[in-house]
DOTI-497747 format. One record per residue (C-alpha): y negated, z, x; residue in three letters; residue number from 1. Coordinates in nm, 2 decimals. Layout:
# DOTI-497747
[kolza [Y,Z,X],ALA,NUM];
...
# end
This chain:
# DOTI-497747
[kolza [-16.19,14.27,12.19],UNK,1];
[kolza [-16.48,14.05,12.05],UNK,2];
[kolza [-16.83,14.02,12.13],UNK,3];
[kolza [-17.05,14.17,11.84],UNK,4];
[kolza [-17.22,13.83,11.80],UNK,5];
[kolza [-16.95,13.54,11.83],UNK,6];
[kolza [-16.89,13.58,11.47],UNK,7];
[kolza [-17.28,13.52,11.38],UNK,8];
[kolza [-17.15,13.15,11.56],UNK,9];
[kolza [-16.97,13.09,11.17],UNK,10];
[kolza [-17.30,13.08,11.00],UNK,11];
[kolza [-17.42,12.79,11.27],UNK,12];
[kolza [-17.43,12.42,11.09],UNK,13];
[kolza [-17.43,12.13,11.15],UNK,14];
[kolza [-17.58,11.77,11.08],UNK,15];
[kolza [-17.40,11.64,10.74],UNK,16];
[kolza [-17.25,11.98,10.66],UNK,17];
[kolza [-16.92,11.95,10.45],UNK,18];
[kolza [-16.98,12.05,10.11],UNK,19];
[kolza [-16.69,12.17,9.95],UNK,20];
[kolza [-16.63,12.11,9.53],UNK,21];
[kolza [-16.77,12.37,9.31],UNK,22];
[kolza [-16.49,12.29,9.05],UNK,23];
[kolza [-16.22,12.48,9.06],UNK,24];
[kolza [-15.88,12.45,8.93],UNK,25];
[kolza [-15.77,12.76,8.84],UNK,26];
[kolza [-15.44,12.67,8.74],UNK,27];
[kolza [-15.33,12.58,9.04],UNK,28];
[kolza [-15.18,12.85,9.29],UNK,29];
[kolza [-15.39,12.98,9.58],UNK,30];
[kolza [-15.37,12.88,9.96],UNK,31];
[kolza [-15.27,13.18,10.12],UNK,32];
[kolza [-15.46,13.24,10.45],UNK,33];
[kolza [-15.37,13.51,10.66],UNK,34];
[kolza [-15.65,13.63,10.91],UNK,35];
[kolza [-15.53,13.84,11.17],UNK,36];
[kolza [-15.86,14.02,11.37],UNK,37];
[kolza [-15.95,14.40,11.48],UNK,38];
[kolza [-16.33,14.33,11.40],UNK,39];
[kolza [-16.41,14.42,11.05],UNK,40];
[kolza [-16.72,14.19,11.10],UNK,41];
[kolza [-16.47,13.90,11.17],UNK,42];
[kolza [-16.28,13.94,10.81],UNK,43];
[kolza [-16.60,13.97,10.61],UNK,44];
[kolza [-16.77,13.67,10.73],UNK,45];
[kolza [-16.43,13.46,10.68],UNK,46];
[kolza [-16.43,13.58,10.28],UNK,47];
[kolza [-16.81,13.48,10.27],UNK,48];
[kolza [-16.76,13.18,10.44],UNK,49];
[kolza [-16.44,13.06,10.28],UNK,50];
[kolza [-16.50,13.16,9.94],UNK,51];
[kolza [-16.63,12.85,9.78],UNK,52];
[kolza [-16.34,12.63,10.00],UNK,53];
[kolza [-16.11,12.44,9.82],UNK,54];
[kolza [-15.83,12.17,9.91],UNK,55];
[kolza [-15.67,11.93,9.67],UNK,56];
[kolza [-15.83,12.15,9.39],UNK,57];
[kolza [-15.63,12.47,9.52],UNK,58];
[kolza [-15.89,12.77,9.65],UNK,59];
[kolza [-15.78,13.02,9.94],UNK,60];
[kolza [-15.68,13.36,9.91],UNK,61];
[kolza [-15.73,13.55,10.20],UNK,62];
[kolza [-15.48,13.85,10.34],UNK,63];
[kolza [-15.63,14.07,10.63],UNK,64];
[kolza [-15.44,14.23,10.89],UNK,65];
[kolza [-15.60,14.45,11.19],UNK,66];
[kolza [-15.30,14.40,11.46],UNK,67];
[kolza [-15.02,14.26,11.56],UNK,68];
[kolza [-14.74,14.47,11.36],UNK,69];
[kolza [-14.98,14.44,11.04],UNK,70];
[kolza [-14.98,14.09,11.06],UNK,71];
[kolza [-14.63,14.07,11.07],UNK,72];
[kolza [-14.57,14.31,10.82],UNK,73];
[kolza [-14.75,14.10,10.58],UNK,74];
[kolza [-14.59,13.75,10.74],UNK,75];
[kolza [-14.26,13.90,10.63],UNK,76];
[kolza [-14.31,14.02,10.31],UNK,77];
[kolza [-14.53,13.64,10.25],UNK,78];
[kolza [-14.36,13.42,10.39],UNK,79];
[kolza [-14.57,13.15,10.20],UNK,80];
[kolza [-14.85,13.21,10.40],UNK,81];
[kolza [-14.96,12.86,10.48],UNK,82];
[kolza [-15.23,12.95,10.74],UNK,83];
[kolza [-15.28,13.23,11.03],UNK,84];
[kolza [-15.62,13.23,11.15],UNK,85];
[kolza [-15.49,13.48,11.48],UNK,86];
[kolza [-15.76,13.67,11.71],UNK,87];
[kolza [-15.60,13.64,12.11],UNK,88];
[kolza [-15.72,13.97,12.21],UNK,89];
[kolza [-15.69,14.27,11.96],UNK,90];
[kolza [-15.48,14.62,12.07],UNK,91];
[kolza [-15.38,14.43,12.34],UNK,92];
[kolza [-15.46,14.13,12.55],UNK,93];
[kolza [-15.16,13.95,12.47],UNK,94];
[kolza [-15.15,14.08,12.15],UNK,95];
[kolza [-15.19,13.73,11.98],UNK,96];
[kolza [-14.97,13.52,12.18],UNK,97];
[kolza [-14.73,13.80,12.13],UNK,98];
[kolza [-14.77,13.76,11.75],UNK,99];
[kolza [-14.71,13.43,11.75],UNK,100];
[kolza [-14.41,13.44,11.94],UNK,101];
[kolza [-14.26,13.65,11.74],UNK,102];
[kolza [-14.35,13.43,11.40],UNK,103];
[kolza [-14.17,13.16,11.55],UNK,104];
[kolza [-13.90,13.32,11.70],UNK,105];
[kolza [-13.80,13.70,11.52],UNK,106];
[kolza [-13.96,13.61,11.15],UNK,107];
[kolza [-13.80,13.22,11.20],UNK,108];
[kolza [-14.08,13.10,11.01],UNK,109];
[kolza [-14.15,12.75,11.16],UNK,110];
[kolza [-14.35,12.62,10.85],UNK,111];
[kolza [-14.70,12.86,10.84],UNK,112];
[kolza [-14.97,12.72,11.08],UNK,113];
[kolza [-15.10,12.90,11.37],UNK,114];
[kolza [-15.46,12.85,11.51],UNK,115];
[kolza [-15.58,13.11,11.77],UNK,116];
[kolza [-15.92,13.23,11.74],UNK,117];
[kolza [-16.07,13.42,12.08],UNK,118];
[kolza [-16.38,13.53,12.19],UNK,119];
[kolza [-16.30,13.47,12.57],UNK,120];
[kolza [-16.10,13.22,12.67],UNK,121];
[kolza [-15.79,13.26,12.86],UNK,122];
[kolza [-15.65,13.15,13.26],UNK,123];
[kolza [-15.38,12.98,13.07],UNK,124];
[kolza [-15.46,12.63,12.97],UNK,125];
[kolza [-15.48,12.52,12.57],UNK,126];
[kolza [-15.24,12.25,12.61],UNK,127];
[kolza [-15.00,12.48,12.81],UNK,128];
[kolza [-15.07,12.77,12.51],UNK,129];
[kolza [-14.98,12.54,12.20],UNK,130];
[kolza [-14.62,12.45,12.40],UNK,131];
[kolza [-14.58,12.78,12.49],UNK,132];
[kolza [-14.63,12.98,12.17],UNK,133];
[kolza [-14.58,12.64,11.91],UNK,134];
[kolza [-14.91,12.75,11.77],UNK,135];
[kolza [-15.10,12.43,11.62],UNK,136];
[kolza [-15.45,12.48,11.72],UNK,137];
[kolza [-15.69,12.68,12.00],UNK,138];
[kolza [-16.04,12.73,11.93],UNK,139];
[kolza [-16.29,13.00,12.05],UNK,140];
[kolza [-16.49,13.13,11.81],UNK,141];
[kolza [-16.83,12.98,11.91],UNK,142];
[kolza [-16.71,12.64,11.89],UNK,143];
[kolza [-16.60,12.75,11.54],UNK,144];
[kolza [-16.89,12.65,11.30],UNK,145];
[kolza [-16.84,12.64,10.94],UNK,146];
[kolza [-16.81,12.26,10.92],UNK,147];
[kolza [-16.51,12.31,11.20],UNK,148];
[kolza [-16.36,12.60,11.06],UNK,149];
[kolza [-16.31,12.41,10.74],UNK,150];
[kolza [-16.14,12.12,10.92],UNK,151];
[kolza [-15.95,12.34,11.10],UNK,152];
[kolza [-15.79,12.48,10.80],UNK,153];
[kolza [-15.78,12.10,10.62],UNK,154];
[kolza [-15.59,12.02,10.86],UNK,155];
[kolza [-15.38,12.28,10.87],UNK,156];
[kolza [-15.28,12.30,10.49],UNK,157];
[kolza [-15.22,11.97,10.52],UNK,158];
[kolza [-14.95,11.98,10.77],UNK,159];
[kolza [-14.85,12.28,10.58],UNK,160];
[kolza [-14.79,12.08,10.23],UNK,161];
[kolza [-14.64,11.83,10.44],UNK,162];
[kolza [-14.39,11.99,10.65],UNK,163];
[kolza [-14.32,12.23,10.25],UNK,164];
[kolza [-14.28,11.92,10.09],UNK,165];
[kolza [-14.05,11.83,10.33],UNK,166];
[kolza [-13.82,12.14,10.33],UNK,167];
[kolza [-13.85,12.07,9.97],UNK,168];
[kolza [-13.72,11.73,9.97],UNK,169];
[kolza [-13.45,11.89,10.26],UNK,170];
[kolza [-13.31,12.10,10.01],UNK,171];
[kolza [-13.32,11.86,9.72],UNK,172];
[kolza [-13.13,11.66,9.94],UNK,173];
[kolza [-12.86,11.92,10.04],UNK,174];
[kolza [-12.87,12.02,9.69],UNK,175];
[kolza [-12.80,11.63,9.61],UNK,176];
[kolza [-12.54,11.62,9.90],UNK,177];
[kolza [-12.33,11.91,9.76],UNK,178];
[kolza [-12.34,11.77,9.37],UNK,179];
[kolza [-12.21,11.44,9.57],UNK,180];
[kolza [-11.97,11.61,9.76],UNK,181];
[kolza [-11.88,11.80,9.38],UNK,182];
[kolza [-11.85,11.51,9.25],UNK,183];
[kolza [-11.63,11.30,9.52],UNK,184];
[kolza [-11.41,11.60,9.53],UNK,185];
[kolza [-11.37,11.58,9.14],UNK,186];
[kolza [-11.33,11.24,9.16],UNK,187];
[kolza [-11.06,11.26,9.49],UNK,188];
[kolza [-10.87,11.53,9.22],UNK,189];
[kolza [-10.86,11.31,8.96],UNK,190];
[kolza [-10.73,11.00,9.18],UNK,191];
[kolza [-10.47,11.24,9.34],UNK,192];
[kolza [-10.34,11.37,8.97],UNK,193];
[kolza [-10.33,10.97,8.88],UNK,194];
[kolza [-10.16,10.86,9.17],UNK,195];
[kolza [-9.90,11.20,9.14],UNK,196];
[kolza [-9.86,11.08,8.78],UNK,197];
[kolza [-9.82,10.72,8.91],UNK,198];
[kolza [-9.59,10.87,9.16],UNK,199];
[kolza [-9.39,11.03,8.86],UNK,200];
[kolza [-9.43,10.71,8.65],UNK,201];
[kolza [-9.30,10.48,8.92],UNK,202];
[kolza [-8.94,10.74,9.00],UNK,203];
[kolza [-8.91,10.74,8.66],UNK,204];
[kolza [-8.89,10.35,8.68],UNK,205];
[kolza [-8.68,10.36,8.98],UNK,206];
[kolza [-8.44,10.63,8.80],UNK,207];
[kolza [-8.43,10.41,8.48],UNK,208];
[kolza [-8.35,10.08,8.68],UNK,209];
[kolza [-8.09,10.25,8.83],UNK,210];
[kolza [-7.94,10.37,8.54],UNK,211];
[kolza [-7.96,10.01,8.42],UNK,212];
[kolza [-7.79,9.88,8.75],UNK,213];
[kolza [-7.51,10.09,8.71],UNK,214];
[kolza [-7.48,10.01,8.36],UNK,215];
[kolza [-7.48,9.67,8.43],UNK,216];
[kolza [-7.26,9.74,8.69],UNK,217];
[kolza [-7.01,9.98,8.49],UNK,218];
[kolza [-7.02,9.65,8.18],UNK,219];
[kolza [-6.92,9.39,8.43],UNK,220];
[kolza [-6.65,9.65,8.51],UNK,221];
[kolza [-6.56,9.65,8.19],UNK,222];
[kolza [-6.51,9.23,8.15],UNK,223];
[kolza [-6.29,9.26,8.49],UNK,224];
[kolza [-6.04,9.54,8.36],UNK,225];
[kolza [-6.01,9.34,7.98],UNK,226];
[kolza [-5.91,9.04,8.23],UNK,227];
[kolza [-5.68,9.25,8.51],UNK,228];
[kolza [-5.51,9.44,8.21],UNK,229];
[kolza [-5.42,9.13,8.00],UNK,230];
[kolza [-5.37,8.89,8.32],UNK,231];
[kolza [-5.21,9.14,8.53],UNK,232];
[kolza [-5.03,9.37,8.32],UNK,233];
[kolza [-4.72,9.07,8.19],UNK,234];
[kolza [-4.69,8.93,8.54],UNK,235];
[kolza [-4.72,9.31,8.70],UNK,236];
[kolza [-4.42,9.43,8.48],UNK,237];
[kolza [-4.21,9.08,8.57],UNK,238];
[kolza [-4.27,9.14,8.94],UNK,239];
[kolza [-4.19,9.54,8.91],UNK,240];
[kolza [-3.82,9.41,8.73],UNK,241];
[kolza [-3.75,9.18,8.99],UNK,242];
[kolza [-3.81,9.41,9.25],UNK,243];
[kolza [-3.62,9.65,9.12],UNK,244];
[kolza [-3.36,9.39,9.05],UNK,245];
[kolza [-3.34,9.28,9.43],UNK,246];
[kolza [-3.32,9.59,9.52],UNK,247];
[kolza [-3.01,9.68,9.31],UNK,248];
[kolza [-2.85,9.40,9.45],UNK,249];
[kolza [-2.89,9.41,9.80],UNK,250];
[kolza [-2.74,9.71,9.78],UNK,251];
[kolza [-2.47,9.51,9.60],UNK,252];
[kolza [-2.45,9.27,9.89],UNK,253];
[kolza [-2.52,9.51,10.15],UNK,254];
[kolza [-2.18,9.72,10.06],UNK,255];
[kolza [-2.01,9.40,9.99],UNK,256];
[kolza [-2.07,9.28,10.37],UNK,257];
[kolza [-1.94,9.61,10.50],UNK,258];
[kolza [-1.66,9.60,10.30],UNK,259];
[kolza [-1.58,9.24,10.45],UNK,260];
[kolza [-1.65,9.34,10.78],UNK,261];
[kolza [-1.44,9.60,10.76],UNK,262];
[kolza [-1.15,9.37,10.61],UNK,263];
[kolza [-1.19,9.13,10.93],UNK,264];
[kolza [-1.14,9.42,11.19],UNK,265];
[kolza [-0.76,9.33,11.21],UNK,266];
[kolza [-0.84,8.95,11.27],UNK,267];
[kolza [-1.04,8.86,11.59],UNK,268];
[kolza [-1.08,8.54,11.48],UNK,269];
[kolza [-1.21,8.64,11.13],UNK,270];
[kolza [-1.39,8.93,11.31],UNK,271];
[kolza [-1.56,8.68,11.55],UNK,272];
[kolza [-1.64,8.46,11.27],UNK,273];
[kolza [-1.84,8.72,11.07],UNK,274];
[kolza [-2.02,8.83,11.42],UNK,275];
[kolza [-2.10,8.48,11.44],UNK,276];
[kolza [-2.25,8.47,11.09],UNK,277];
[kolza [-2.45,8.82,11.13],UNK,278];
[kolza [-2.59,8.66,11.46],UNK,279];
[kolza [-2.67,8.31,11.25],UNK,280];
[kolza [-2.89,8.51,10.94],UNK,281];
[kolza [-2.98,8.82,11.10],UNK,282];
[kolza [-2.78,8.99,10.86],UNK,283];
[kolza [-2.81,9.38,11.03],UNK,284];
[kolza [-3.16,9.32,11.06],UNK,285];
[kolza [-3.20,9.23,10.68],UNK,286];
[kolza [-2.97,9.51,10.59],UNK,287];
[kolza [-3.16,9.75,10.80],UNK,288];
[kolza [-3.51,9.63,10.67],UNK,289];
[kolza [-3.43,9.50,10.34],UNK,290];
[kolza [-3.49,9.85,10.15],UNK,291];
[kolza [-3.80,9.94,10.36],UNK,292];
[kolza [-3.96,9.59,10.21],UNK,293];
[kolza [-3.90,9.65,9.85],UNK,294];
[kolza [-4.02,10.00,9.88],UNK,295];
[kolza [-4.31,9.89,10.05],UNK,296];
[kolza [-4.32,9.62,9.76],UNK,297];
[kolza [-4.29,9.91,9.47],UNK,298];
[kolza [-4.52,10.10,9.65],UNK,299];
[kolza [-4.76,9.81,9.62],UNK,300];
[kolza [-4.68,9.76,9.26],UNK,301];
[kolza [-4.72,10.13,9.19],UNK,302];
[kolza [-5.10,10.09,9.34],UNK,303];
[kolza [-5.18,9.82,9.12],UNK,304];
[kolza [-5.06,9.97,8.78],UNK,305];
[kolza [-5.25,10.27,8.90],UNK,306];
[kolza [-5.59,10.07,8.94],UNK,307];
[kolza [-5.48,9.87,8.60],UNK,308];
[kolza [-5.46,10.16,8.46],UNK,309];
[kolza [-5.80,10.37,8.64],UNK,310];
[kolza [-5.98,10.02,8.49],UNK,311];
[kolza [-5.82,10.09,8.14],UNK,312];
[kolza [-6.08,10.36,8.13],UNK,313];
[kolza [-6.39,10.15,8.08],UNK,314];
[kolza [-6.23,9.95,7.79],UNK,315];
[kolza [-6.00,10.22,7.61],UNK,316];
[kolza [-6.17,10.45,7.41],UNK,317];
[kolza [-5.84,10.52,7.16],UNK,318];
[kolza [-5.90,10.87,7.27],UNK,319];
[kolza [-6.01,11.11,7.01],UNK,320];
[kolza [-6.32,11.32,7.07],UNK,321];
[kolza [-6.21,11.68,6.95],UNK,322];
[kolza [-6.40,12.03,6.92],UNK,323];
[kolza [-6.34,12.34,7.04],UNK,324];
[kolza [-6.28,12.26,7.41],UNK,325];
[kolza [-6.34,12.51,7.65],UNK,326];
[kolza [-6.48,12.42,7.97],UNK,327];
[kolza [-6.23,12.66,8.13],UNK,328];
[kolza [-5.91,12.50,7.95],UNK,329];
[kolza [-6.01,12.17,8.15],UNK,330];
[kolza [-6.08,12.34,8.46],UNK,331];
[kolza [-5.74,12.52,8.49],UNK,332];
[kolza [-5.53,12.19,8.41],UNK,333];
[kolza [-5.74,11.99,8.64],UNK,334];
[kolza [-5.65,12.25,8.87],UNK,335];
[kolza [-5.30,12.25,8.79],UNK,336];
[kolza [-5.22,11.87,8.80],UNK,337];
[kolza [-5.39,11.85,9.16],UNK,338];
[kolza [-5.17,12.20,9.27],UNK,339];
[kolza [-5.44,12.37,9.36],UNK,340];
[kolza [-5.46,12.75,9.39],UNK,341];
[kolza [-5.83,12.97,9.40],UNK,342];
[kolza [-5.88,13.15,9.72],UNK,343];
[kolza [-6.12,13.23,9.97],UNK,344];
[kolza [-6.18,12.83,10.06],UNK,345];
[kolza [-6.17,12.71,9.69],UNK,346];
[kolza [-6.35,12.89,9.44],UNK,347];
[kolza [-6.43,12.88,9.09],UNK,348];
[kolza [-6.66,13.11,8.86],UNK,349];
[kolza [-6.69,13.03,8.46],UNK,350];
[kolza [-6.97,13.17,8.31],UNK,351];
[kolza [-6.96,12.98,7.97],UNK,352];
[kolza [-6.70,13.10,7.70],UNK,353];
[kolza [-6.88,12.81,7.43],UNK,354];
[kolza [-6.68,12.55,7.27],UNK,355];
[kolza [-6.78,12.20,7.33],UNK,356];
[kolza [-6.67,11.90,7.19],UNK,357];
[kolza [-6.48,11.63,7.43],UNK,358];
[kolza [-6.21,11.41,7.51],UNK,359];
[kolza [-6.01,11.67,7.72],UNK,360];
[kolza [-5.78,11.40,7.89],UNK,361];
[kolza [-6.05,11.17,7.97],UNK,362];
[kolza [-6.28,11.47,8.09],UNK,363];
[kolza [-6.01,11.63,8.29],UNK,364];
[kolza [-5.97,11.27,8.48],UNK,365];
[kolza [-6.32,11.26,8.53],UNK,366];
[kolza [-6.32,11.62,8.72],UNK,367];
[kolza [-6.05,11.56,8.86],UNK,368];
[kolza [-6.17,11.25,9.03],UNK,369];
[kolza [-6.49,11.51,9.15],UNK,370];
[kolza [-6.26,11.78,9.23],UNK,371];
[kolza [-6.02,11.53,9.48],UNK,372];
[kolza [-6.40,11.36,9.65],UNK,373];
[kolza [-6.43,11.69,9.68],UNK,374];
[kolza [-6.17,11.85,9.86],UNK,375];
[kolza [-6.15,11.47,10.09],UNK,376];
[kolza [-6.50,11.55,10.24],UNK,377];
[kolza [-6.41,11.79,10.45],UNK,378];
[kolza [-6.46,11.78,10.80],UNK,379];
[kolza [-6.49,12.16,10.96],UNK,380];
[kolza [-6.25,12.48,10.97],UNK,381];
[kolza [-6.50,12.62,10.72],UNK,382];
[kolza [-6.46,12.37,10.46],UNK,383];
[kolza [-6.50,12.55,10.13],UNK,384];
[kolza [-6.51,12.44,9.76],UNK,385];
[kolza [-6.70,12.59,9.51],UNK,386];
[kolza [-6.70,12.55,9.09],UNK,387];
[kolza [-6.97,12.69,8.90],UNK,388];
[kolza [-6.99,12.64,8.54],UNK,389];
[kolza [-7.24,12.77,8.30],UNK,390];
[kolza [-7.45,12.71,8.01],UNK,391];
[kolza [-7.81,12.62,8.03],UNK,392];
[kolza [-8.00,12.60,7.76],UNK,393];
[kolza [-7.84,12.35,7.49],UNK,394];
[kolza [-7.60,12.21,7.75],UNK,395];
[kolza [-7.34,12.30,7.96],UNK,396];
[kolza [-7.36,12.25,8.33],UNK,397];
[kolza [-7.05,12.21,8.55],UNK,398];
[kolza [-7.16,12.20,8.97],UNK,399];
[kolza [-6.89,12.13,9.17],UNK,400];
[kolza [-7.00,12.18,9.55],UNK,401];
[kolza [-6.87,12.12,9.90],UNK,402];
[kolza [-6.92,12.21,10.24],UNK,403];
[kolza [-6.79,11.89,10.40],UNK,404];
[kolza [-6.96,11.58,10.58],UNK,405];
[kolza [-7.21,11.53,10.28],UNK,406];
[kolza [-7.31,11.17,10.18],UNK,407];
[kolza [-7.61,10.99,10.39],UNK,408];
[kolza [-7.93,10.87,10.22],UNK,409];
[kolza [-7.89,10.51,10.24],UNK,410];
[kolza [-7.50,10.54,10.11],UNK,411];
[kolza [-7.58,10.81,9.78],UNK,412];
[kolza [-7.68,10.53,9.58],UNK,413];
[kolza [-7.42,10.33,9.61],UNK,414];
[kolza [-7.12,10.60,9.54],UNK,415];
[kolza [-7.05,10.51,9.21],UNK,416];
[kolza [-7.09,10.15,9.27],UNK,417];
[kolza [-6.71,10.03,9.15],UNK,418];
[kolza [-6.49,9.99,9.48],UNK,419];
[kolza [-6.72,10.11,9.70],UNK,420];
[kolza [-6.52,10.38,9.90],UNK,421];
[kolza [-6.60,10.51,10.27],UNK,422];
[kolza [-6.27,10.54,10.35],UNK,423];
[kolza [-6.07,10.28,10.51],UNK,424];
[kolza [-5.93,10.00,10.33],UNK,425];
[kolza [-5.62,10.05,10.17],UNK,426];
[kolza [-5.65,10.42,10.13],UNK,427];
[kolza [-5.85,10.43,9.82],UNK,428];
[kolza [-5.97,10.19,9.54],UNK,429];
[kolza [-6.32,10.32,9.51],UNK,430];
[kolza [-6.32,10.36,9.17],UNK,431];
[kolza [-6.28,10.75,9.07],UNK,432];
[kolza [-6.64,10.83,9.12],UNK,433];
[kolza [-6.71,10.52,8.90],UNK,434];
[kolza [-6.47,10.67,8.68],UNK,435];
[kolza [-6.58,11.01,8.67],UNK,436];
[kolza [-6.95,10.85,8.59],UNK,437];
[kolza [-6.85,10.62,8.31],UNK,438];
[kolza [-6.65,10.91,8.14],UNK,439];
[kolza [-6.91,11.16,8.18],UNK,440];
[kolza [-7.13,10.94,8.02],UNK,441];
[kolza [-6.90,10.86,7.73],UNK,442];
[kolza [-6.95,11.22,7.64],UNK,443];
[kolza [-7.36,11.16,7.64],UNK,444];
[kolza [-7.36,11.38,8.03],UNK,445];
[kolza [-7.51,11.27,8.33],UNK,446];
[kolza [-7.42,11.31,8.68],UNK,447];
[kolza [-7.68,11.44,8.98],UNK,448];
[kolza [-7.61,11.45,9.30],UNK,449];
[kolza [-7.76,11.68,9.59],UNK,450];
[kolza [-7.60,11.60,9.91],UNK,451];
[kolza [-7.71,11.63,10.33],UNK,452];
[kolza [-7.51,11.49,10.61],UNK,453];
[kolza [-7.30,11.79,10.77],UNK,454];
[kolza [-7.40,12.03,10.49],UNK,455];
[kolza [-7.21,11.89,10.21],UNK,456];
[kolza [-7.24,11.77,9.83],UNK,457];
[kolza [-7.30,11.92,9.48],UNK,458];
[kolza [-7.18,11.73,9.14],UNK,459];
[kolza [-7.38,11.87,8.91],UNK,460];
[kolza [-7.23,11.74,8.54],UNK,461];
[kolza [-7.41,11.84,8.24],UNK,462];
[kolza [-7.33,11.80,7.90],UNK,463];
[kolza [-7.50,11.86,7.54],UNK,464];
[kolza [-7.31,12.11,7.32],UNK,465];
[kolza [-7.42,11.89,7.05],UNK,466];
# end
């Protein structure tokens, strides 16, 4: 409660009075000054007092409330107040600190300034009250003359504009923070898509110098089998006749040294003679092992005229293209030629009944060469083989899967690399995958491949229907 004439101490002056400007500027907004008192007498004298106060050309406008929940009440629903002149004492005698506790702390509102006003001051000192409650000024209300009152409340607004302009810049600054963090996150999109198209670009590259490699690859092939096939081919057939002519005659000479052995049983001495000469040349040994060397040597032949003959592929194109090949037609004689029989561990489904056009020799040697890499890879008890043909789109699409040791990721670039082979020297030339590659491609195809250690392999041929 307040003593009837403390607020008669707002009319006191003195020396060099502060004279506030007549002019207003009534374009500018208000100050909003919220005076908190339960003495009528209090509010009235504030509006006569203040009235003619102004502060960077902005007048007050003054909100009254009677008690604590009144003042909030208002606080709340104004929460651009920029000034709370607050009585200490009003329902009850904490009713003002309690007030201001509950600005800072329930309404949040850390900007509006806080000057207690009290008739009687308290046991608690100021100092201690301003930490306490974060109020900004204590004054009693006789100290309070109008000169004071209005630097009080200069001061105050100033803070106030301060600490607004502040939160102003605050959130012109988050607001500048997120239209940065828009626009590095725009930009961070647009260098992702660049580098995923870069990404693209430079596989593409990779893919395209590959297929150059292997072309360059696949035309030095071609040199080497014009040279093997004309260099090879004449002295290949002289050696193949000469074996075989050996061969007929040390049969010849074979029989004729049994015959003579057999003619010297009755004579030792002749008998002795011809044991004596056996002994001399090794003549059972080179009777035993003279037909295992020249098979050995015709198998050797054989080998050669079949790689002169693989190479012939990359240079002989006398084969004519013809329509109206079915992919099922090849599929069946490449089946037949390797003796191979459909059941549970080698399957094969056909799901294109279009006519193509093809060399069917040349593209059954190309599967075929598949078909046999194939049916080599296996390495479990649940090996299994699987062919799916199928038309997609404008082409035709021939997979030809596995479920055998699969190819590792350092070797899959190399398998159609001519002569490269995995399997130990002398048991293949390395050239059917080349093979199958430079046919396929003869018919405008391409080969993928898909394959994982363990797991196995899938050929994956397609070819244009036109």
């Amino acid at each position: 409660m307040t003593n009837q004439n403390e607020p008669l101490a707002l009319f006191s002056s003195e020396p060099q009075q502060h004279k506030p400007q007549s002019a207003r500027d009534t374009t500018l907004a208000p100050w909003l000054v919220l005076i908190v008192d339960d003495d009528e007498s209090v509010h009235q004298l504030s509006t006569l007092v203040l009235r003619s106060y102004q502060f960077e050309q902005r007048a007050l406008k003054l909100l009254h409330a009677y008690s604590k929940p009144e003042a909030l009440t208002i606080l709340q629903d104004s929460p651009d107040i920029a000034l709370v002149l607050l009585d200490v004492i009003m329902e009850t005698n904490e009713a003002g600190l309690e007030c201001a506790q509950e600005i800072r702390q329930t309404l949040c509102n850390e900007a509006v300034r806080i000057v207690l006003r009290t008739g009687q001051p308290g046991s608690i000192p100021e100092h201690e009250l301003m930490l306490k409650y974060d109020i900004n000024d204590y004054k009693t209300k006789t100290e309070l003359t109008k000169e004071r009152l209005y630097t009080v409340i200069t001061a105050s607004l100033r803070s106030y504009e301060h600490l607004v302009k502040l939160a102003n810049m605050a959130e012109k600054l988050a607001s500048f923070n997120e239209e940065l963090e828009e626009c590095v996150a725009i930009r961070t999109n647009e260098l992702e898509q660049r580098n995923a198209a870069l990404l693209i670009a430079q596989q593409k590259i990779d893919a395209q110098q590959q297929v150059l490699v292997q072309q360059e690859k696949l035309a030095s092939v071609g040199q080497l089998a014009a040279g093997i096939a004309h260099e090879i081919n004449n002295p290949l057939s002289a050696i193949s006749s000469n074996n075989e002519f050996i061969s007929e005659h040390f049969d010849k000479l074979n029989g004729a040294w049994s015959q003579l052995r057999l003619a010297t049983q009755e004579h030792q001495e002749l008998t002795a003679l011809v044991r004596d000469i056996e002994g001399q040349f090794d003549l059972l040994w080179i009777e035993t092992e003279s037909q295992d060397l020249v098979n050995e040597t015709k198998q050797g032949l054989t080998r050669i005229a079949h790689i002169v003959k693989d190479l012939n592929v990359f240079t002989n194109s006398s084969q004519q293209v013809t329509s109206g090949n079915y992919i099922g037609e090849v599929l069946n004689t490449v089946l037949g030629e390797l003796n191979i029989e459909l059941s549970a561990s080698f399957r094969m489904h056909i799901e294109c009944d279009d006519a193509f056009n093809a060399a069917p020799d040349l593209l059954s040697q190309a599967l075929s060469c598949i078909v046999k890499n194939a049916l080599e890879s296996q390495c479990s008890m649940n090996h299994r083989v699987e062919i799916f043909a199928k038309r997609k789109e404008r082409c035709l699409e021939v997979a030809i899967t596995d479920r055998g040791c699969g190819i590792s990721a350092e070797s899959i670039h190399q398998i159609f690399d001519p002569f490269y082979t995995s399997k130990p020297i002398g048991s293949a030339t390395g050239l059917g995958l080349t093979i199958a590659n430079s046919i396929v491609k003869s018919h405008n195809g391409t080969i993928h491949v898909d394959s994982k250690v363990d797991f196995g392999s899938t050929f994956t041929l397609t070819f244009p229907f036109w």
